[in-house]
N, C-alpha and C positions, 0 to 999 in steps of 0.2 A: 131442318137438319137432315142431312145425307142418313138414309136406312146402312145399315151395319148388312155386309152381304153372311148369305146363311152360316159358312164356316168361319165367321170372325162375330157369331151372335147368341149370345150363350143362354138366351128364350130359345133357341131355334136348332133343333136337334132331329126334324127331320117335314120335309112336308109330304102331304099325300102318300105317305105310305102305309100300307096297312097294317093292321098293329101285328106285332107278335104272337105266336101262339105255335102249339104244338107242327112239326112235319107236318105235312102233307104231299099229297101226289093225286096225280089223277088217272086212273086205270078206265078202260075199257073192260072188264072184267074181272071179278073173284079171282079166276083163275091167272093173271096177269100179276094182279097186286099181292097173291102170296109169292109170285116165282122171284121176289124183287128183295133185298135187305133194304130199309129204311136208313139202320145206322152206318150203310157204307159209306165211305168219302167219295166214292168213285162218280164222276157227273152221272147224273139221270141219263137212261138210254134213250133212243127215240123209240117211241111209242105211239098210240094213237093218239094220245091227247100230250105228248111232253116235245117236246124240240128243243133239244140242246143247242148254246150256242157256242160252247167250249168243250174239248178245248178244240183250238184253231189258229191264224193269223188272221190280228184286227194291225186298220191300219192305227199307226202311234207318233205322237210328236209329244216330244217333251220341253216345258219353258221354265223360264226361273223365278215366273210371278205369274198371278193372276193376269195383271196390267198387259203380260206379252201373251196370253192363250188365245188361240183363231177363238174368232166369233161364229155363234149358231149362225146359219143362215136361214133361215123361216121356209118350212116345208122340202128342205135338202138337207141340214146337216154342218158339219163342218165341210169345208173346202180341203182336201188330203193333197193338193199337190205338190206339197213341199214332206209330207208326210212319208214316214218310213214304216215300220211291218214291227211286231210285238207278238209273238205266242203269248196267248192266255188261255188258263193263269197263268199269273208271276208275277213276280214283283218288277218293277223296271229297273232295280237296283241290281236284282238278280241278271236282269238282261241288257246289263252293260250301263245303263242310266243312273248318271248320281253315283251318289257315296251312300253303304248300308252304314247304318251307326249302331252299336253296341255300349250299350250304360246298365248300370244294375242299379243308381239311385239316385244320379243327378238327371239332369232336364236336357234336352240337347239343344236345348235354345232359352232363352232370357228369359226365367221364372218372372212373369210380370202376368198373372189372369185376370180376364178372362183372354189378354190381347195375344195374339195370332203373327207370328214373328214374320215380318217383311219378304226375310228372304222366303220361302214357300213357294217350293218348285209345284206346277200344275204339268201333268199326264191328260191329253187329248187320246181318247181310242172312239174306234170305228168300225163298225161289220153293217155290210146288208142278211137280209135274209126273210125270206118268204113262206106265210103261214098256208097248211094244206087248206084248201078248201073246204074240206070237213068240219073244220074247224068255225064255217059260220053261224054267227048269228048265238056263239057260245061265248061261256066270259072267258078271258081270256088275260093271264095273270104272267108277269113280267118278274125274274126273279136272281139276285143278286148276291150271291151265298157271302160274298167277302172283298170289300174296297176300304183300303187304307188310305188316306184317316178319314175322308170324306166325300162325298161327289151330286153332282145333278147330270140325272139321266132326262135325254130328250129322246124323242121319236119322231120319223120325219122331221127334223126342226122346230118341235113342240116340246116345251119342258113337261116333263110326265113327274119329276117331282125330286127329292132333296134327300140324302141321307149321310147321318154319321155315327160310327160305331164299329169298328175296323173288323171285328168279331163275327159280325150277328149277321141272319139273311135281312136284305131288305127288299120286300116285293109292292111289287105299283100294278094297280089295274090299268091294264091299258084298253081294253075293250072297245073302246069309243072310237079309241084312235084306229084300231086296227080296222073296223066296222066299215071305215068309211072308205075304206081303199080293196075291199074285196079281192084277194088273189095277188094283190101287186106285190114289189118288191119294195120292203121299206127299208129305214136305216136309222139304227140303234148307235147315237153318242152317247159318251160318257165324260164329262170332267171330272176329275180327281185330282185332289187339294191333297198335300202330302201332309200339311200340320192344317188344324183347326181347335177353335177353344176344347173340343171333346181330346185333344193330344194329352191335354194336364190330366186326365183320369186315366191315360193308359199306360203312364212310367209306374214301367217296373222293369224285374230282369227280365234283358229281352232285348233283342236285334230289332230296329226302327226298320221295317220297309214298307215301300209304298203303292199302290194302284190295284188294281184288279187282281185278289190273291185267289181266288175262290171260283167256282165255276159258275155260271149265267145259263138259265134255260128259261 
């Protein structure tokens, strides 16, 4: 039997990502890591040890299913040239993309769980960008403050791993990957799944939008 893919699998609620747990950040100094609020929303600054990746223009295409989303290409990424431009964050609904939906206690699609409604539009985004050299030979952590409802993050065309939970950070070690490219320039996809089985735990009052709400460093 056909594997159920991650956001239509309701065992499967995130791969490789590492668990939860309090903030963090990484300072070069005492005196660095008090100059800084924790509880601001504002992205992390560039720092010695942080690299924002937002906000910015990542490239974006939008489809109306899985079935129509560009495919990884192993060690490049998606193919952008048919792709258009996305400030993030945002929502893509915010940025012309789709329709926002507004409910305070029905489902906006066919109460049937754990199943994952057909129509399910998919958000392709895309950025390069290149780690200081300082940075080797360090771990080096990949971090994803807010994607609606759900997504898989690659690097160079490697799946680095799975998350759902529209809310919450999700960070992936990527270390290995970086490691082996020393100084290059790589390129960070993202798929993002608008509904997944984790959509039935988040009706409530509250405007449905979707894709990369949150900042990325």
């Amino acid at each position: 039997m056909r594997n159920k893919p991650p956001y239509a699998d309701q065992h499967t609620v995130q791969r490789n990502r590492i668990p939860s747990h309090a903030p963090l950040r990484a300072y070069a100094s005492k005196r660095e890591a008090l100059s800084r609020k924790l509880s601001s929303l504002a992205p992390p600054k560039s720092a010695a040890y942080t690299l924002p990746l937002t906000p910015a223009q990542w490239d974006f295409r939008l489809d109306a299913s899985p079935e129509q989303a560009p495919e990884i290409i192993y060690g490049l990424g998606f193919d952008t040239a048919d792709f258009g431009t996305i400030h993030v964050p945002r929502s893509w609904e915010a940025a012309g993309h789709g329709q926002p939906i507004y409910l305070n206690h029905r489902y906006p699609f066919k109460l049937d769980p754990p199943r994952v409604p057909a129509d399910n539009p998919v958000g392709s985004y895309q950025r390069h960008f290149s780690l200081p050299r300082a940075w080797q030979n360090r771990r080096t952590i990949l971090v994803l403050d807010g994607v609606g409802s759900a997504c898989t993050i690659y690097l160079d065309g490697v799946e680095v791993g799975y998350s759902q939970d529209s809310k919450l950070p999700a960070e992936f070690d990527v270390t290995e990957l970086v490691a082996s490219r020393p100084g290059a320039e790589h390129t960070l996809s993202v798929r993002v799944y608008r509904w997944s089985d984790g959509s039935y735990l988040e009706d409530q009052d509250q405007w449905w939008l979707s894709g990369i709400q949150r900042h990325c460093w």
